[in-house]
BAZAFI-277010 format. One record per residue: residue number from 1; residue in one letter; x, y, z of N, C-alpha, C in turn. Coordinates in pm, whole numbers. Layout:
<vobas>
VOBA_NUM_A_X_Y_Z_X_Y_Z_X_Y_Z
...
</vobas>
This chain:
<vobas>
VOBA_1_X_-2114_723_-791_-2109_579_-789_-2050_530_-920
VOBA_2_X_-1972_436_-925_-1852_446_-1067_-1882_269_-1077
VOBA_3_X_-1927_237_-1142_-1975_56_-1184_-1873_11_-1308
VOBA_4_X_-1779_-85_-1246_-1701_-134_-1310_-1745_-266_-1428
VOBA_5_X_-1746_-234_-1533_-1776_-328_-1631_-1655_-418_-1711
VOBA_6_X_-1708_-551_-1699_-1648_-659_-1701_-1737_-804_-1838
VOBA_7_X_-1668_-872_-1881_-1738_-916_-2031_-1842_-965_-1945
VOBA_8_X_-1837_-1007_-1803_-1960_-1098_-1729_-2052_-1041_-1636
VOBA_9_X_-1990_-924_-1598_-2072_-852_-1497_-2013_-704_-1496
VOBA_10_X_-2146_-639_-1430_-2082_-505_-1367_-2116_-495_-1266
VOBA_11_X_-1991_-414_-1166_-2014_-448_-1020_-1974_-316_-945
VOBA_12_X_-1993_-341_-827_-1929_-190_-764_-1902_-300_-623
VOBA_13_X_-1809_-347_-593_-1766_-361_-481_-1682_-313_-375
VOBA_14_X_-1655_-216_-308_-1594_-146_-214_-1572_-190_-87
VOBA_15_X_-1478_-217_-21_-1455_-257_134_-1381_-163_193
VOBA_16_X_-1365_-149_313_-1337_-114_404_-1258_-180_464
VOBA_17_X_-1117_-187_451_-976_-249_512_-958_-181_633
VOBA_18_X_-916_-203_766_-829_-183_850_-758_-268_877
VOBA_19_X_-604_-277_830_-515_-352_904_-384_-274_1018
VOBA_20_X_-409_-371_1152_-353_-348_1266_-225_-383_1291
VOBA_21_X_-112_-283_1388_-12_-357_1437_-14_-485_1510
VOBA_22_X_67_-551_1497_47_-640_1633_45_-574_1766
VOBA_23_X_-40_-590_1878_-34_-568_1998_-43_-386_1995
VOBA_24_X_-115_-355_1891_-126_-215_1849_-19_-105_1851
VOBA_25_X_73_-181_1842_207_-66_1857_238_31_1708
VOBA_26_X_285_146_1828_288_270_1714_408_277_1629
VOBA_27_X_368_187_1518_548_217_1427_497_304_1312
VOBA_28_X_367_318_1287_369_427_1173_375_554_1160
VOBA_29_X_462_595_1090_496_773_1068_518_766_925
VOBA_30_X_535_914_862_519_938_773_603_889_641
VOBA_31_X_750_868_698_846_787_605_778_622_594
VOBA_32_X_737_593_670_685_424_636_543_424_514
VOBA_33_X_446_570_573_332_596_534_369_583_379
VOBA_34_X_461_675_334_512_702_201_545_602_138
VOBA_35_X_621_496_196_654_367_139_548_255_117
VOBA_36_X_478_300_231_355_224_151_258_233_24
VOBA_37_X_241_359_50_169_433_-73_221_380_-194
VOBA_38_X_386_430_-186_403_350_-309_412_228_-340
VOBA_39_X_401_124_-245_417_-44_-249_253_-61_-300
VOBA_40_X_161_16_-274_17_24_-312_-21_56_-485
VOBA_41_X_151_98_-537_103_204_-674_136_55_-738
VOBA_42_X_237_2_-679_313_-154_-772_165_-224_-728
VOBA_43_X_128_-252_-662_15_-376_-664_-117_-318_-718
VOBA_44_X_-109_-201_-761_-218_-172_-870_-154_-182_-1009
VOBA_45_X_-55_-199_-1034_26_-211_-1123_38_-351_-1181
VOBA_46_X_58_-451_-1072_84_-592_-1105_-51_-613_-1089
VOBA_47_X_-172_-576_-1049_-314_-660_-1051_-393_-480_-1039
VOBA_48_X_-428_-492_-1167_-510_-377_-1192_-702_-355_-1178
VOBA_49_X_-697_-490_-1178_-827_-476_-1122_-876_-448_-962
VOBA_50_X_-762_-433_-906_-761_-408_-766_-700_-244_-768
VOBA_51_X_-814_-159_-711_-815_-20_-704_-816_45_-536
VOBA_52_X_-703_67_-523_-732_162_-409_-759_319_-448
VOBA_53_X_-890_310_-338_-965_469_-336_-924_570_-280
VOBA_54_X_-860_500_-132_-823_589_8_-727_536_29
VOBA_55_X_-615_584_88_-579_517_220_-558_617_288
VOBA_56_X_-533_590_429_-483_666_585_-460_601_678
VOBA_57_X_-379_615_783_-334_592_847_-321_659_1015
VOBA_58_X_-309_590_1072_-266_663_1210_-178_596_1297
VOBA_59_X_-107_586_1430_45_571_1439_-12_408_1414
VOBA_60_X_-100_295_1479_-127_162_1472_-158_94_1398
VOBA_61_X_-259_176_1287_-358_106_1196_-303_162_1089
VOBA_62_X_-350_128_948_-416_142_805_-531_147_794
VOBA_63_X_-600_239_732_-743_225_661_-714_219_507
VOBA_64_X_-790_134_451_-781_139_309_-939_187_263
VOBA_65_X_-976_215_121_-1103_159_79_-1070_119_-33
VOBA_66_X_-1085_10_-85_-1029_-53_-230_-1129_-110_-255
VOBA_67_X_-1133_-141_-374_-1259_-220_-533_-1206_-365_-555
VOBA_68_X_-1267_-437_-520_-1197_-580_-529_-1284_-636_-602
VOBA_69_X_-1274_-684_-736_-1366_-736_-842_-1403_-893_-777
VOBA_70_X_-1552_-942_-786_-1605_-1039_-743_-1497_-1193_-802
VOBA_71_X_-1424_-1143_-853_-1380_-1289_-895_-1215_-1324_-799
VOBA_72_X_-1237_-1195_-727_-1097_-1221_-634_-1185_-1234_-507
VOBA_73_X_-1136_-1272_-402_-1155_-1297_-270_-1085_-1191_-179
VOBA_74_X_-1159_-1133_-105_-1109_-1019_12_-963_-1097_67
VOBA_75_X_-1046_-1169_119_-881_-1260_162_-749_-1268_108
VOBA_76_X_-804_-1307_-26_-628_-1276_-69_-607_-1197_-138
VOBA_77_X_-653_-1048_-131_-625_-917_-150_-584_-878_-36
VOBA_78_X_-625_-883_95_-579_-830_199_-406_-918_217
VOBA_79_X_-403_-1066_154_-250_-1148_190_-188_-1080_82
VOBA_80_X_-232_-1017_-16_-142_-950_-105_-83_-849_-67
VOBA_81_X_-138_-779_7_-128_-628_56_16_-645_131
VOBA_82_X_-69_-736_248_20_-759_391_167_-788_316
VOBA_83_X_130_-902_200_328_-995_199_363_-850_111
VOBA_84_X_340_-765_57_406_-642_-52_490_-567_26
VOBA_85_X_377_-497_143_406_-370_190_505_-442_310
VOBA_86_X_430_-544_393_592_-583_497_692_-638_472
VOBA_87_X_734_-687_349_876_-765_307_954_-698_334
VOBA_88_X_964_-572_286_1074_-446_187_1112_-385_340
VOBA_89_X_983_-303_430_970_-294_543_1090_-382_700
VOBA_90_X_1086_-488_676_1106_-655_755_1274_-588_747
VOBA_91_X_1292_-545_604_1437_-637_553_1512_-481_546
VOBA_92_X_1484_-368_542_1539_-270_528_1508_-164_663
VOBA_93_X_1386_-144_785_1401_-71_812_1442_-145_949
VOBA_94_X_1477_-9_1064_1504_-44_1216_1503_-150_1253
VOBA_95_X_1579_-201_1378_1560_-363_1395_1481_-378_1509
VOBA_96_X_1415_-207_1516_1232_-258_1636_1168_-293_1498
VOBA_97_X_1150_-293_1377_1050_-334_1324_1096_-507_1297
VOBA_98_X_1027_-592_1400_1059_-711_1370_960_-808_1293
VOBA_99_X_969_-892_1226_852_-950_1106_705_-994_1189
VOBA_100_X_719_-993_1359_624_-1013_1445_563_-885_1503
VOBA_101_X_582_-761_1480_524_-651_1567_497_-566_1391
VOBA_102_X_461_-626_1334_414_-541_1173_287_-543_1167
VOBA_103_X_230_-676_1109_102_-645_1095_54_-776_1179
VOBA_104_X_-42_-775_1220_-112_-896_1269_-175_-1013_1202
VOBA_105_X_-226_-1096_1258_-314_-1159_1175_-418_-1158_1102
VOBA_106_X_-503_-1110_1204_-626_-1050_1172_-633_-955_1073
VOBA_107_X_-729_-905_1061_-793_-756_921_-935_-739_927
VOBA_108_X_-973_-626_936_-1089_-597_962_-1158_-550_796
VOBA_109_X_-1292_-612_724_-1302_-582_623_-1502_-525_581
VOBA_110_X_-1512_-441_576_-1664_-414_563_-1700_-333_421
</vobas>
């Protein structure tokens, strides 16, 4: 158990991300997998208090488990995620990956 200390608190907050395709379609394989990973190393990079633990994947979903310090909101860690990893995605790969069959709206967070 690893308690992150902060001048105001120390905390251990951990969630449980799953984010979904739209309409659950299978666009993930291992060249996208990779690109994410690293779109994950820059947004620990640009906001370091946000730690991913895990991630994995399977062809529909993402699982994450990331540390989101109490002074950020799940919410817009998960809108950070989503606008990083699908921009680059949107604008460079296949033209089945359209900016509507990426990620959904929703996000599942525990």
């Amino acid at each position: 158990m690893e308690l992150i200390h902060l001048s105001h608190c120390v905390y251990q907050c951990d969630y449980h991300v799953v984010l979904v395709t739209k309409y659950r379609r299978a666009i993930f394989n291992e060249g996208i997998f990779v690109y994410i990973s690293k779109k994950l190393v820059e947004i620990t990079e640009h906001y370091p208090m946000i730690r991913f633990k895990a991630v994995n994947h399977d062809k529909d979903h993402i699982h994450y488990l990331v540390s989101i310090p109490p002074t950020m909101a799940v919410g817009k860690v998960i809108g950070i995620v989503k606008q990083n990893t699908s921009r680059e995605l949107k604008c460079s790969r296949s033209r089945s990956l359209t900016a509507s069959s990426l990620i959904s709206v929703s996000a599942y967070a525990a």
